[in-house]
N, C-alpha and C positions, 0 to 999 in steps of 0.2 A: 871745383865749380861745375855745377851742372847745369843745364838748359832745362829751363822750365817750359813745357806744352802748353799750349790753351787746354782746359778742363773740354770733354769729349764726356758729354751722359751716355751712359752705356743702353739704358732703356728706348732711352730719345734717338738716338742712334740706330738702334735694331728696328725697331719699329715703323722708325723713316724710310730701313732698308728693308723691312717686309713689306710698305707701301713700292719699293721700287722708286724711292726718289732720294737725292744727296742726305748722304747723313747730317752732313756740315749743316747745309743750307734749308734742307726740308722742300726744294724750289726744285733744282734738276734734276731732272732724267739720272738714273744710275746705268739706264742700259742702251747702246745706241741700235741693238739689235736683240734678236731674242735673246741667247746667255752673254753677248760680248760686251765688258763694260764699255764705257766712255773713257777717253784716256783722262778727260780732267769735266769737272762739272759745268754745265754751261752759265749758271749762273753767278756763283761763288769761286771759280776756277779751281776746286779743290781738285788735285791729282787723285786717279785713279789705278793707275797703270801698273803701280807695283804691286797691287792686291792680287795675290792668286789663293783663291777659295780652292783650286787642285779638284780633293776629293770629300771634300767640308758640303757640303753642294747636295753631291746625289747621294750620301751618306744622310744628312737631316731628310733629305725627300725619301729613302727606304724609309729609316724610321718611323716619321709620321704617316705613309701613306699604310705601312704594316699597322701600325694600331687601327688605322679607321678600315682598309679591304679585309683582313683576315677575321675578325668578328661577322661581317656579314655574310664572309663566304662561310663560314663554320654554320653560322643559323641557317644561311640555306640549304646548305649541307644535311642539318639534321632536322628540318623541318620539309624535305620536297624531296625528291628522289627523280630529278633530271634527266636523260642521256647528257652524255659525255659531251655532243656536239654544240649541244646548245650552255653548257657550260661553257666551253670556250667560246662558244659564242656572246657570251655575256661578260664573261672575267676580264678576255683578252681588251677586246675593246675598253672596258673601262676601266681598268688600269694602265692601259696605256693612254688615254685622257687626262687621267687623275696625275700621271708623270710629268707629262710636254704642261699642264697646265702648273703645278706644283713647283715646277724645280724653277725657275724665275725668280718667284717669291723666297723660294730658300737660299738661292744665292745673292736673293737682293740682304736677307736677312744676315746671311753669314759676310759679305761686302762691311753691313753697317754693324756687325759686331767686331770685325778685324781693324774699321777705321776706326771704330773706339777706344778700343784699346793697343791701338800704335804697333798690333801686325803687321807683317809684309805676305808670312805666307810661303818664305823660302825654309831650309831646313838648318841655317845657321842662326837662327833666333836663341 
């Protein structure tokens, strides 16, 4: 005899969690601070607590911020001939933007793809 779930869309779910709102309910806050989730939703009361995204998180944020910074840095690269200073001047700061603003959304994303599909996030799954 097994226990059947409620049905959890996995689309519907990510997506709610790249908004940064309950996957369940589409209504609550997923986060009650910048990365820290909420222990349970406030609307839906769904639990949150056991979700640990770990290194799921700033793993999607390299990734995607590596496809969108390293093409631009490569075309400036070979189209302008810079000093060094004002390179870091430019890179630093805006990929450190692109991160603190980025990584929220990827862990709102990876939140509502682990509550979809019935992860916890521990290593005896």
């Amino acid at each position: 005899m097994t226990a059947t779930r409620p049905a959890r869309p996995v689309l519907r779910s990510v997506l709610r969690g790249l908004r940064k709102r309950c996957p369940r309910c589409g209504e609550g806050r997923i986060f009650e601070r910048y990365l820290k989730p909420t222990p349970a939703c406030a609307r839906c009361r769904e639990p949150y607590a056991h979700l640990r995204t770990d290194d799921f998180a700033p793993w999607l944020t390299i990734i995607v911020l590596g496809h969108i910074v390293v093409p631009i840095i490569y075309t400036v690269e070979r189209r302008f001939e810079l000093p060094l200073w004002l390179e870091f001047a430019l890179w630093v700061p805006l990929v450190t933007g692109l991160v603190l603003a980025l990584l929220p959304t990827a862990k709102g994303t990876c939140l509502g793809l682990m509550w979809a599909l019935g992860l916890k996030g521990d290593e005896r799954q």
